[in-house]
VOGU-3710 file (C-alpha; in Angstrom, 3 decimals, decimal comma):
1> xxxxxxxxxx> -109,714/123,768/92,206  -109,632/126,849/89,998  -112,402/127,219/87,401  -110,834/127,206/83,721  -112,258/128,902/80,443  -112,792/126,585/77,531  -109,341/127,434/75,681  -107,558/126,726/78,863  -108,732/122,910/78,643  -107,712/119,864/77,104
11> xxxxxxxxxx> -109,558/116,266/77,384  -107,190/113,322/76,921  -107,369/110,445/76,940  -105,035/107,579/77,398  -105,103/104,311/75,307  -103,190/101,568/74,231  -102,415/97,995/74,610  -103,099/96,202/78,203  -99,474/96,908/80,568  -98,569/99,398/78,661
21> xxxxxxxxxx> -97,934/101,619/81,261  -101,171/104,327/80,960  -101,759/104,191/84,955  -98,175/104,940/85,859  -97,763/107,763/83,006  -100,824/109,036/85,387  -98,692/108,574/88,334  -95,782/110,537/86,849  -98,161/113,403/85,617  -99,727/113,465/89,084
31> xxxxxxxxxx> -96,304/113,723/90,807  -94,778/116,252/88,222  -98,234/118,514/89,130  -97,825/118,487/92,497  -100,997/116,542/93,169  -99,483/114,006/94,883  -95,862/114,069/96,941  -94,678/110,195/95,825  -95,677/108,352/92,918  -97,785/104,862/93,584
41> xxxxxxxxxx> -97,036/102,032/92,498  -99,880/99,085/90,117  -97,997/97,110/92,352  -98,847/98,407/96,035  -102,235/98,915/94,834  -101,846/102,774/95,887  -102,544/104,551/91,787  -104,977/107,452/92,051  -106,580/105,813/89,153  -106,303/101,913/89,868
51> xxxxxxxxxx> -108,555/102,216/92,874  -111,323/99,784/93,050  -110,373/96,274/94,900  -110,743/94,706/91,490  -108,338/96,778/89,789  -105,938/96,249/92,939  -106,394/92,457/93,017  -105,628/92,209/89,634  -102,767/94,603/88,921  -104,725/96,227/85,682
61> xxxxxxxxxx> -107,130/98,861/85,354  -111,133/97,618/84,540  -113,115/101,420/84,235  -111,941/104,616/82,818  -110,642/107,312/85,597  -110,848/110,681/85,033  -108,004/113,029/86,576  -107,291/116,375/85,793  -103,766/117,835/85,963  -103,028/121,238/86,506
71> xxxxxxxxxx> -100,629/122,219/84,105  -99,175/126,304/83,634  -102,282/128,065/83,487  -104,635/124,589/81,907  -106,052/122,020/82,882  -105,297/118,303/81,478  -108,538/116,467/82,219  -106,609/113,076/81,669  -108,790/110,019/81,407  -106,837/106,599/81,921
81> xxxxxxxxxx> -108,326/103,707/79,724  -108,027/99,815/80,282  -106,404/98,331/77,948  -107,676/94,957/78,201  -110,145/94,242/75,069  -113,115/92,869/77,634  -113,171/96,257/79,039  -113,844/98,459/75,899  -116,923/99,929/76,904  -115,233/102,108/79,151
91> xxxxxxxxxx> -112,632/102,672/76,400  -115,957/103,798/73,934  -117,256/106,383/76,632  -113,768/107,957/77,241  -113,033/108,212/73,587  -116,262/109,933/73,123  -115,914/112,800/75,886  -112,040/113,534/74,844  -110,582/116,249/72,238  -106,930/114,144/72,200
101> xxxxxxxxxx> -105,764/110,625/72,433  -101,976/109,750/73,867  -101,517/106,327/72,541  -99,041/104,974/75,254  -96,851/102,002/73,983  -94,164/99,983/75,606  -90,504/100,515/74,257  -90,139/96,649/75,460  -92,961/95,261/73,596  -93,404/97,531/70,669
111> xxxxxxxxxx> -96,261/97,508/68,726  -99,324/95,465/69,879  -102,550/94,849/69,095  -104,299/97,388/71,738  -102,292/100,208/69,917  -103,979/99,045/66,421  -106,890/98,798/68,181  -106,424/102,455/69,522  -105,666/103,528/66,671  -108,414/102,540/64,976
121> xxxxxxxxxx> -110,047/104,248/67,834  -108,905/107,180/67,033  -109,702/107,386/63,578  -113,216/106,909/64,183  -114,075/109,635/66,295  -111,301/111,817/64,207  -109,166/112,342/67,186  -105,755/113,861/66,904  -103,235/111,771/69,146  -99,538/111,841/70,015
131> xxxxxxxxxx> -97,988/108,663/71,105  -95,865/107,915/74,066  -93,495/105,596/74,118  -92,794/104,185/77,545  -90,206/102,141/79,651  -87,301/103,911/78,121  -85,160/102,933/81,242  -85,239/99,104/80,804  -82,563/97,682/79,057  -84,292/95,927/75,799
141> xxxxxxxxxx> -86,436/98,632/75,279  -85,647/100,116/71,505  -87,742/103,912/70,450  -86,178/103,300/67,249  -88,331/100,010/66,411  -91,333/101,800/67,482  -91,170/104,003/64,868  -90,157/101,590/62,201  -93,314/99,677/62,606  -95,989/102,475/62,997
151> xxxxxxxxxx> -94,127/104,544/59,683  -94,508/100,624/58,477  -98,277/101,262/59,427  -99,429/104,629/59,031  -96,682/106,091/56,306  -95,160/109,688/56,470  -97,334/111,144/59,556  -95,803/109,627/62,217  -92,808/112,575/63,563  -90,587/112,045/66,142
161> xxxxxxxxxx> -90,309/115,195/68,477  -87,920/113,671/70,669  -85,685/110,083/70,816  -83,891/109,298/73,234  -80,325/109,493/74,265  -78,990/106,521/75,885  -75,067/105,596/77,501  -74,219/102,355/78,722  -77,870/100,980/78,112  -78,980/103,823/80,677
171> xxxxxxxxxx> -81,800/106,254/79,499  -79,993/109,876/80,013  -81,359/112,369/78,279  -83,226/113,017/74,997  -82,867/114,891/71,596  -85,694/117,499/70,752  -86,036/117,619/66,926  -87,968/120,503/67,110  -84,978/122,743/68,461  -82,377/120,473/67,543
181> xxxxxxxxxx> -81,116/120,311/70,832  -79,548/117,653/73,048  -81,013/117,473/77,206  -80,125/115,391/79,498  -81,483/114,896/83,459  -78,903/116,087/86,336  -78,706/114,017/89,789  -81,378/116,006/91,169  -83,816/115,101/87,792  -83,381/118,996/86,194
191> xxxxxxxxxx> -83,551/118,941/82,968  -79,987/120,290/81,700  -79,007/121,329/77,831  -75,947/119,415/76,572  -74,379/118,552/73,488  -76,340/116,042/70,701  -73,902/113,137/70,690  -72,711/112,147/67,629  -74,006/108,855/67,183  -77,336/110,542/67,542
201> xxxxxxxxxx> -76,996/113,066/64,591  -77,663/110,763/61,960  -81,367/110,220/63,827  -81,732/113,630/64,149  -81,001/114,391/60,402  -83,627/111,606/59,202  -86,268/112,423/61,777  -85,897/116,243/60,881  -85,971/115,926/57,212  -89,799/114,052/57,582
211> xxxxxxxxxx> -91,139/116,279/59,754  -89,666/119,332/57,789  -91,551/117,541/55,016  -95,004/117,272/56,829  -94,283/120,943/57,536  -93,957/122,257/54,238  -97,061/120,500/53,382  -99,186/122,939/55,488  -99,210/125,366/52,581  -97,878/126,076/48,879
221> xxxxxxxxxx> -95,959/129,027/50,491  -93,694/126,633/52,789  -93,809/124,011/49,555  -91,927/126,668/47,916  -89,579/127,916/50,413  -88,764/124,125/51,456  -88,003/123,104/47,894  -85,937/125,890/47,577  -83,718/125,076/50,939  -85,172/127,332/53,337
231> xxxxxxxxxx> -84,946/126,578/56,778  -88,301/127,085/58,765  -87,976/128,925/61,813  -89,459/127,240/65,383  -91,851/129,558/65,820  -92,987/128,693/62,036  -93,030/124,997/62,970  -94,768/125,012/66,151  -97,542/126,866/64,521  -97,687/124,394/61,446
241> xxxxxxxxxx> -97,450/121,508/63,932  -100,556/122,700/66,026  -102,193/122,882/62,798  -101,489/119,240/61,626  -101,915/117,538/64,812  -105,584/119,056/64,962  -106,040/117,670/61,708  -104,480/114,498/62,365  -101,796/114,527/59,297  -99,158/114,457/61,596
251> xxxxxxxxxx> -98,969/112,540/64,729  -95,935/113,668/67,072  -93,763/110,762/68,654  -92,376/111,585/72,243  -90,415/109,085/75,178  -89,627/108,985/78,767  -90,074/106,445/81,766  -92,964/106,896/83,820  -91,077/105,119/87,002  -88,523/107,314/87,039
261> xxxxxxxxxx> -90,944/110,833/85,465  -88,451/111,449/82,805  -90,162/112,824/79,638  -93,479/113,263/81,318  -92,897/117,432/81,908  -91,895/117,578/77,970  -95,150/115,315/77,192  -97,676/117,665/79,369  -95,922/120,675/77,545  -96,457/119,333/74,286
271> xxxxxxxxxx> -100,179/118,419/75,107  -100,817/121,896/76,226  -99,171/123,345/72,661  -100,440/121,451/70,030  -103,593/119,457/70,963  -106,667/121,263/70,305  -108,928/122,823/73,076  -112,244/121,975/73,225  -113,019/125,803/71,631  -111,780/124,205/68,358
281> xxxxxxxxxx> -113,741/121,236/68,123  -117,212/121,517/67,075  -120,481/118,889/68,378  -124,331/119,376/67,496  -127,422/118,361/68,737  -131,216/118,824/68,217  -133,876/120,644/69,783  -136,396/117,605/70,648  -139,224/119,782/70,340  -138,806/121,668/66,868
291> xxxxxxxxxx> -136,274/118,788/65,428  -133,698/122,413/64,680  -130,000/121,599/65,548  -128,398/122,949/67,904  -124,849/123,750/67,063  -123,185/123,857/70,755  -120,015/124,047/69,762  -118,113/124,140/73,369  -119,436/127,326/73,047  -119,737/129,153/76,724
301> xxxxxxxxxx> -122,005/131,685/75,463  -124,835/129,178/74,409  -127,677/127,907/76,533  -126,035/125,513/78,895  -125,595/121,645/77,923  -123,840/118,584/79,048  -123,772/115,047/77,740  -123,470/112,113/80,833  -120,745/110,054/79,431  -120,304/107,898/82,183
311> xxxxxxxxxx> -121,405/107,223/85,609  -119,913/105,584/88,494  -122,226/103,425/90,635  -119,703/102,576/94,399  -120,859/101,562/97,451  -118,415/103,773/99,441  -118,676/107,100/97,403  -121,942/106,689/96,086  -123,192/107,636/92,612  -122,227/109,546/90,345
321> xxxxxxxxxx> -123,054/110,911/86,589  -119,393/112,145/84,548  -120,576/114,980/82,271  -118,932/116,581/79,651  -120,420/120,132/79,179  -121,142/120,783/75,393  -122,236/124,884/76,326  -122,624/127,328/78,592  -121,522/127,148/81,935  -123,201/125,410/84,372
331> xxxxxxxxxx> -123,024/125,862/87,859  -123,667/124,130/91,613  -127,087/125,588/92,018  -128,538/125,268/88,521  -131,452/122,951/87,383  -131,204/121,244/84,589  -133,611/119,713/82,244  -133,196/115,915/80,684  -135,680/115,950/77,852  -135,655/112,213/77,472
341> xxxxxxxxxx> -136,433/110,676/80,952  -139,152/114,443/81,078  -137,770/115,505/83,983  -136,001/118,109/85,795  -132,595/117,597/88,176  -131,863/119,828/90,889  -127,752/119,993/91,038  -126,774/120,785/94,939  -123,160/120,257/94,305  -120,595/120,660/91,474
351> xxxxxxxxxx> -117,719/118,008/91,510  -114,305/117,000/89,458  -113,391/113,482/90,203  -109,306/113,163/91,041  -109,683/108,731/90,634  -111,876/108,436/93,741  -111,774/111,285/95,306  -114,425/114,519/94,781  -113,579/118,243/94,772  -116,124/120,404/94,709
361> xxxxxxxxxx> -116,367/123,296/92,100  -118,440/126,235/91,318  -118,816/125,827/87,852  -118,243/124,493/84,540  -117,475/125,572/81,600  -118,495/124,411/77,905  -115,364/121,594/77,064  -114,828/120,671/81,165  -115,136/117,094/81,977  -116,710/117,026/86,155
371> xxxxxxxxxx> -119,630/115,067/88,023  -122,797/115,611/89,728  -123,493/113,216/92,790  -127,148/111,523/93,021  -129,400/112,544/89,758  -132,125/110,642/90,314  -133,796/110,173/86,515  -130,372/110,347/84,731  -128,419/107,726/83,421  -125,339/107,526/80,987
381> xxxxxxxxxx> -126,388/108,763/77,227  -128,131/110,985/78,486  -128,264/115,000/77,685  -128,891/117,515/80,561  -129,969/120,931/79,335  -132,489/123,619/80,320  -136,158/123,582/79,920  -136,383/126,873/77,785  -134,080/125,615/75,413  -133,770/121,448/75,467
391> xxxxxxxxxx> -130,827/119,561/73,522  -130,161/115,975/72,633  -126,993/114,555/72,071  -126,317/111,063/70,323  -125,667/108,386/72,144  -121,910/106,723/71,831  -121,730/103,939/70,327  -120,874/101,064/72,482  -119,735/97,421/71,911  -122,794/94,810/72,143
401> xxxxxxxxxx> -121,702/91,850/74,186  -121,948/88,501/72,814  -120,603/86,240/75,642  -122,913/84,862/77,910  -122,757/82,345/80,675  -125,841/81,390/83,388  -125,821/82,416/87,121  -127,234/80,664/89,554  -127,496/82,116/93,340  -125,445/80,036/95,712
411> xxxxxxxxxx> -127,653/80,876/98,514  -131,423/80,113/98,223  -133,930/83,387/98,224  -130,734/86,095/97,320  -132,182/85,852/93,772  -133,486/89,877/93,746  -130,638/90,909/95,801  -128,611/89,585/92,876  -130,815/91,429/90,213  -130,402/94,977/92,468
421> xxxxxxxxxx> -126,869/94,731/92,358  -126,845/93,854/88,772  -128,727/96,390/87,979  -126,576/99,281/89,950  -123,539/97,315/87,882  -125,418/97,878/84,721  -125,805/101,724/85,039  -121,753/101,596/85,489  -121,124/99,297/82,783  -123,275/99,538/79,405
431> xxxxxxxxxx> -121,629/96,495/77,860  -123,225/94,016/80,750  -126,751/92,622/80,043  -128,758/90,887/82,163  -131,399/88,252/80,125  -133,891/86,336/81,307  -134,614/83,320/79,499  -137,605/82,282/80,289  -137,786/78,928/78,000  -135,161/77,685/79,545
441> xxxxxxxxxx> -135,810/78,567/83,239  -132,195/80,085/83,251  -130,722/83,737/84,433  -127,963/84,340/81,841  -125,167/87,037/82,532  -123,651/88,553/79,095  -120,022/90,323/78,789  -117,420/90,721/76,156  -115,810/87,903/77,399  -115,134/85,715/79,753
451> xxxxxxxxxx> -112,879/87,650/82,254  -115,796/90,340/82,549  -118,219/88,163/83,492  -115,465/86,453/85,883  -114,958/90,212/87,345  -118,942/91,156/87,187  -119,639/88,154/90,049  -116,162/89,053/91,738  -117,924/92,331/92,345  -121,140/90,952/93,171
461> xxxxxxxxxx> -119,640/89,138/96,000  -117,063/92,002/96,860  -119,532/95,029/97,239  -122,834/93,636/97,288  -122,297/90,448/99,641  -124,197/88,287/96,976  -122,536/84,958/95,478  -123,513/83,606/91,946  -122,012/80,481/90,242  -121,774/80,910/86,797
471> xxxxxxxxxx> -122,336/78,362/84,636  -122,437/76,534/81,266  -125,818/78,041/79,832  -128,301/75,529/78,744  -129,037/75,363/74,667  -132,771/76,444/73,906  -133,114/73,087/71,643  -137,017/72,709/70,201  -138,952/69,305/68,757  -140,531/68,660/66,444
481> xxxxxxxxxx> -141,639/65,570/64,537  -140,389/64,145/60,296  -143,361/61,275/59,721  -146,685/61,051/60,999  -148,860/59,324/62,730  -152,322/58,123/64,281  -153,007/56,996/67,727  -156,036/57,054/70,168  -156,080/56,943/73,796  -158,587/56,269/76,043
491> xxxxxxxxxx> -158,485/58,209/79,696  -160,879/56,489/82,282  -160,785/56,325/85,768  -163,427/55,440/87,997  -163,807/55,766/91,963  -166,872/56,024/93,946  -169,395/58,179/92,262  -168,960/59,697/89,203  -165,843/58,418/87,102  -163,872/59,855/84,551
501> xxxxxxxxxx> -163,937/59,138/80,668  -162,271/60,689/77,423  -161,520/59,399/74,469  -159,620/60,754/71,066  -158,033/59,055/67,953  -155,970/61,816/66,494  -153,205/62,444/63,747  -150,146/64,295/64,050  -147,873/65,238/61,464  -145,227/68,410/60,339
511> xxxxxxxxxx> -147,022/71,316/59,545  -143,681/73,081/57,574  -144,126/76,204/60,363  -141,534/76,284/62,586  -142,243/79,692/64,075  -145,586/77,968/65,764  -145,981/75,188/68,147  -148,821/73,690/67,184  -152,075/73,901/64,633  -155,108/71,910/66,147
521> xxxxxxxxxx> -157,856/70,894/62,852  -160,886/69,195/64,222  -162,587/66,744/61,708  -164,910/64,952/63,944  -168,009/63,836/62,041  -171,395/62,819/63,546  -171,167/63,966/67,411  -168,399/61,288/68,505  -167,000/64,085/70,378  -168,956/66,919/71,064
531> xxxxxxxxxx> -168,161/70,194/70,241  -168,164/71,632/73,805  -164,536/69,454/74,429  -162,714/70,755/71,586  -161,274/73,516/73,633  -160,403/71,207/76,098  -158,396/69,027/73,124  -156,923/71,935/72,688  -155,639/72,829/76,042  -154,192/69,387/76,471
541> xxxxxxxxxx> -152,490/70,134/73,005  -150,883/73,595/74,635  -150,200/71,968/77,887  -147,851/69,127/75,586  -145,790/71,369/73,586  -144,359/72,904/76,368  -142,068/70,381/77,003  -141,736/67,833/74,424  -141,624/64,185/75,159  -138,089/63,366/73,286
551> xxxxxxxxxx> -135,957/65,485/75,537  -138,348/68,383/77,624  -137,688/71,020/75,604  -140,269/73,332/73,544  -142,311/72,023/70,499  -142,384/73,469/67,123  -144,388/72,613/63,440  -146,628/69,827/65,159  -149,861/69,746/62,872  -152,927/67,559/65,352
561> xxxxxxxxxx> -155,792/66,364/63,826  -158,995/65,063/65,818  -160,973/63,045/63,812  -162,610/60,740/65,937  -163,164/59,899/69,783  -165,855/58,736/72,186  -167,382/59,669/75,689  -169,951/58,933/78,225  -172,604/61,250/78,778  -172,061/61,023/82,613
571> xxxxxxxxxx> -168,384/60,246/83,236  -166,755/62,637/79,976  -165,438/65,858/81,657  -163,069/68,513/80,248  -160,553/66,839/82,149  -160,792/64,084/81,113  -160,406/65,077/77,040  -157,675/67,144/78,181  -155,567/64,431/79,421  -156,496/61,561/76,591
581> xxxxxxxxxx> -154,869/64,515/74,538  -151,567/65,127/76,673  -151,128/61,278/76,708  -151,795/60,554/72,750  -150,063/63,766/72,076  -146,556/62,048/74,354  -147,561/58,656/71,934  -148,563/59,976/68,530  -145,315/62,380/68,861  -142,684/59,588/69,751
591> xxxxxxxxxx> -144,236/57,301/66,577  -143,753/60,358/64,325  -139,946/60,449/64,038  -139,343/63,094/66,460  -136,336/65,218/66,024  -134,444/67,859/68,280  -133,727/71,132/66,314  -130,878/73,304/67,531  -130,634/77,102/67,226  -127,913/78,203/64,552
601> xxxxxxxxxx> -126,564/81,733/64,767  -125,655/83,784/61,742  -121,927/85,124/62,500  -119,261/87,733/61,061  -115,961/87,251/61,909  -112,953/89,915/60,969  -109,845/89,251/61,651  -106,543/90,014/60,071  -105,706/88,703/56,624  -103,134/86,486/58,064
611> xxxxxxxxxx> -105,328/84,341/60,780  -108,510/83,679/58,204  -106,849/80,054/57,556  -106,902/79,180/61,293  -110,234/81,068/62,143  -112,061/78,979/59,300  -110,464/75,866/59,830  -111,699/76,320/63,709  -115,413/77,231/62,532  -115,727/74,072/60,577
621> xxxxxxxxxx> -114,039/71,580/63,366  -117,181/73,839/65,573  -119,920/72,148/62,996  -119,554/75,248/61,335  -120,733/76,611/57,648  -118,174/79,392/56,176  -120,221/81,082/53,308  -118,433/83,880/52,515  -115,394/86,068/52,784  -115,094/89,797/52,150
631> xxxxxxxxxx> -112,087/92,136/52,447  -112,617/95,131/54,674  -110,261/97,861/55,058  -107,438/97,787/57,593  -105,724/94,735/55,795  -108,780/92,768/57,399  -111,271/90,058/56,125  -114,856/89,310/57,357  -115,935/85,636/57,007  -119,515/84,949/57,106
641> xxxxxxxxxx> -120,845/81,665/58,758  -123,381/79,699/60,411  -122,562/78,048/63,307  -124,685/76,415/65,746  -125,409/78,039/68,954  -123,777/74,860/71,127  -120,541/75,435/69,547  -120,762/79,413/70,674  -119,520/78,718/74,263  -116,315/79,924/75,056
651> xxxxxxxxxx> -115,650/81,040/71,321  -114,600/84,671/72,447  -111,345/82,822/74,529  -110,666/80,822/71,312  -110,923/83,772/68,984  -108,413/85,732/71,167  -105,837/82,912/71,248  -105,733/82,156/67,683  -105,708/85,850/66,815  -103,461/87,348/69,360
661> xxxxxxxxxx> -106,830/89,937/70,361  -107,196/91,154/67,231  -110,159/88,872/66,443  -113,771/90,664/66,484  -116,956/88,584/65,957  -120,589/89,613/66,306  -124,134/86,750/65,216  -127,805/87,266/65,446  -130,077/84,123/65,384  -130,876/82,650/62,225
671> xxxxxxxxxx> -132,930/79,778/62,440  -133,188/76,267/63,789  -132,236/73,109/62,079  -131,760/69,555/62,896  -129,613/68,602/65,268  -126,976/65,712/64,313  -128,314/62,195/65,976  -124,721/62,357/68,271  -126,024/65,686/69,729  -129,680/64,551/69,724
681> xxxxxxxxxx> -128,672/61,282/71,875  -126,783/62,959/74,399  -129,807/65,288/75,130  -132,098/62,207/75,338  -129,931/60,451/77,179  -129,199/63,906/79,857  -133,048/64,096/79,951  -133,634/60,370/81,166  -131,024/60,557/83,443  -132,800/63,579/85,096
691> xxxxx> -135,702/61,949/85,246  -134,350/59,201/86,884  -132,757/61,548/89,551  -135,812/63,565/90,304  -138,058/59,897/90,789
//
């Protein structure tokens, strides 16, 4: 592949709602380039971009895909998106290396929630975007209500460039508003000029008159001259356009069919004109050493730089890091420097990635998207610079997952084969976590919901040859006791030769600190129990709270007193004090009202205005607390509530189904409270029943 300056590139990415049709727009661009001789198909599993046996099983994509399309004399470095909300990690990472967004929606289904959602996107990381609207060819499909609803949306900066012109429910041409010109596609596919039809004029008219509008906006000049009934020339409008794209106070509207490529050749044209290259955006980072900032800039000039924005972790191809270079140019034999991690990476071999497949390049320069195969030290958020002159980028912000399930290894002993493979999934896929609970005794596997944990053991099983069950995760309940309390117990045993003897009358009661298991007070008066078994009281006491005698689980805010005791100057043994404890510890505990106390999570909810009625009626039938509400912008409210962590299971699911997707929610722990006696019974009950299965 040739090598391309920085104003001959443009990064873009593709978003938009799940089925939109991103992958096949790829296919069509792909086709139209000459990169491939026949368009695939989701379908036949053959995409350039849906290639991993996930993505083919399931008929969507799950990472990002970079391909680059050589266009005239640039390069599109195109990267395709899922569009499935569990997969927006990979949506975060794209978004972050690209200069443009195409927002791809569906003539047929209009407006969804992924395209607010991209949108939103895009406004973020200020990127300008053009949408695409899609499946022009089938019947239903309307451009018109497409632009009703996002001028509904987003007001006067949506433009239509082209619409489409349609006879007998067939897609056969379109009208460019630019030019004011009719085209329609021959038998052999060319692109031919024809007449506008009439019933088309009256589009035309309305769709010129707003983007004349946006034009004239560009300056106090054009105000003047469109006031006063000029007529801009192309050339005028073209310019102004590039301008207010790049500023993102107009956003261009184009259409086509990606089955048949009609529309495609007009969309990679007007990428190339009015989306900015990477020489027009600016970036910054800081010299770890002397804390100056580095303005890179995409500038080629500068001491080399590259951010890893993602890295792909396969089997088959192996590994490698996705780099966006912020400076310089860097080439196949450099070594580069990553400040962070302190060491240096020797590059043998410069790479673009076309879906799965590697070409090897000589260099880079400052804006390129390519790869570099095997860096040892480096992982994704990292920056790669040179040791004479070091650079850190920040980090992109990814989405924190908050659904979790536990795994459990279906075959006995594959238990660090599991955790290798997670951890090569991991360095893929920032939003999976692997946690080890270590209360509870439980692995748990976290996601952003609960198809990507569904597809995260698919894979296990698929490229690493390791099967996990996932499972309900088990609650980390605690104990703790209301009343108090005063028992003794008396621990003797005797068998030939010397026997055993302890003896301890203690109290137990809350101590109000639920952060700490236990407080031990010794008020023993006159010898009864000498000093040298206290520690061993005390053991006993730290052996007990470890699992509580109620239901097994950890206990909290137990205050024990020993005030009295006996022993035998032969038989008493630190043993034998430490198990008198354990057993009046099980009996003073069960006499002291115990209670189970279950964690309670502190949670933020935002949703759209018109779902906060279901949403809060759902949190209270979950033993939820609602304690607040706050609008946010976006025509969006947060509600603020506790809920208890038992009732967090499967609450990403519900959240989507009530909200159509557009549903966010994020908690933190809070605190624990007491458990109501229905849940408290069933854990008793679960806990004698186990105990009856293990005797």
């Amino acid at each position: 592949m040739n090598v391309y300056t920085t104003d001959k590139i443009r990064n873009i990415v593709l978003l938009g709602h799940g089925g939109s049709g991103k992958t096949s727009l790829v296919e069509a661009m792909a086709f139209l380039s000459g990169i491939t001789t026949r368009m695939g198909k989701i379908q036949d599993g053959n995409t350039i971009s849906d290639y991993d046996k996930e993505e083919i099983k399931r008929l969507f994509s799950i990472s990002t895909t970079v391909v680059p399309i050589c266009w005239g004399d640039c390069k599109i470095n195109v990267l395709d998106t899922p569009g499935y909300f569990d997969f927006v990690g990979e949506v975060e990472e794209a978004v972050a290396a690209a200069g443009a967004a195409v927002i791809v929606v569906s003539g047929k289904s209009g407006v969804e929630v992924g395209t607010k959602k991209a949108w939103e996107l895009c406004d973020k990381y200020k990127l300008p975007r053009m949408v695409f609207v899609t499946d022009m060819d089938i019947d239903n499909a309307s451009f018109k209500n497409v632009v009703e609803e996002l001028t509904e949306l987003y007001g006067k900066k949506i433009a239509p460039f082209h619409f489409p012109i349609r006879e007998d429910e067939k897609f056969v041409g379109y009208v460019n508003v630019v030019s004011q010109t009719g085209n329609r596609w021959n038998d052999k596919g060319e692109v031919v000029e024809c007449d506008i039809p009439d019933y088309s004029k009256e589009n035309l008219n309305l769709y010129r008159d707003s983007l004349m509008e946006s034009v004239a906006e560009i300056s106090e000049e054009f105000m003047d001259r469109y006031f006063a009934g000029d007529e801009f020339s192309e050339d005028e409008i073209r310019a102004a356009v590039k301008t207010n794209v790049g500023d993102c106070s107009i956003v261009p509207i184009s259409c086509g069919s990606n089955v048949l490529a009609q529309g495609v050749y007009t969309l990679l044209d007007d990428i190339v004109k009015y989306c900015p290259s990477p020489d027009n955006r600016t970036v910054v980072g800081m010299n770890p050493k002397t804390n100056d900032i580095f303005e890179a800039n995409y500038d080629f000039s500068k001491p080399k730089s590259a951010y890893v924005f993602k890295t792909i972790v396969d089997p088959f191809i192996g590994k490698y890091s996705l780099i966006k270079v912020h400076s310089g140019v860097i080439k196949s034999d450099d070594t580069l420097y990553n400040s962070e991690k302190n060491a240096e990476e020797k590059l043998s071999k410069l790479y673009v990635m076309q879906g799965n497949k590697t070409i090897e390049v000589k260099e880079l320069h400052a804006g390129d998207i390519g790869a570099i195969g095997k860096l040892a030290n480096t992982q994704t958020g990292d920056t790669l610079s040179t040791k004479a002159n070091p650079v850190v980028y920040g980090k992109t912000e990814i989405s924190t997952p908050y659904t979790y399930m536990r795994y459990v290894a279906k075959n006995k002993g594959d238990e660090d084969k599991i955790s290798q493979a997670l951890q090569k999934i991991m360095a893929e896929d920032l939003t999976v976590k692997n946690v080890l609970d270590a209360e509870n005794r439980q692995s748990l596997l976290y996601g952003m919901g609960d198809q990507h944990l569904e597809i995260v053991a698919s894979k296990l099983l698929e490229r690493y040859k390791v099967d996990v069950e996932l499972v309900k995760p088990k609650i980390a309940f605690k104990e703790t006791i209301r009343k108090n309390s005063d028992v003794e117990y008396k621990y003797k045993k005797q068998s030939g030769g010397h026997g055993q003897y302890g003896h301890v009358k203690m109290k137990f009661e809350a101590s109000g600190d639920l952060e700490t298991p236990y407080t031990f007070e010794q008020i023993v008066v006159g010898g009864a129990v000498p000093k040298n078994y206290f520690p061993a009281v005390e053991k006993g006491l730290q052996e007990s709270v470890q699992k509580g005698p109620l239901a097994g689980y950890p206990v909290v805010g137990v205050k024990a007193v020993l005030y009295d005791g006996s022993y035998h100057p032969v038989d008493s043994s630190e043993m034998a004090f430490k198990m008198a404890t354990i057993q009046a510890f099980k009996k003073g505990f069960m006499e002291a009202g115990p209670i189970l106390l279950e964690p309670i999570a502190s949670m933020r909810v935002e949703v759209p205005d018109k779902y906060t009625g279901d949403v809060m009626g759902d949190l209270n039938k979950k033993r939820g607390r609602v304690l607040g509400m706050n609008p946010i912008p976006g025509g969006k409210q947060e509600i603020l509530a506790d809920v208890p962590y038992m009732e967090l299971y499967g609450y990403s699911t519900d959240l989507r189904s009530m909200t159509g997707g557009s549903g966010t929610f994020s908690y933190e722990f809070a605190r624990y409270e007491q458990a109501p006696s229905d849940v408290q019974e069933k854990e008793v009950a679960a806990r004698a029943a186990k105990g009856e299965e293990e005797e």
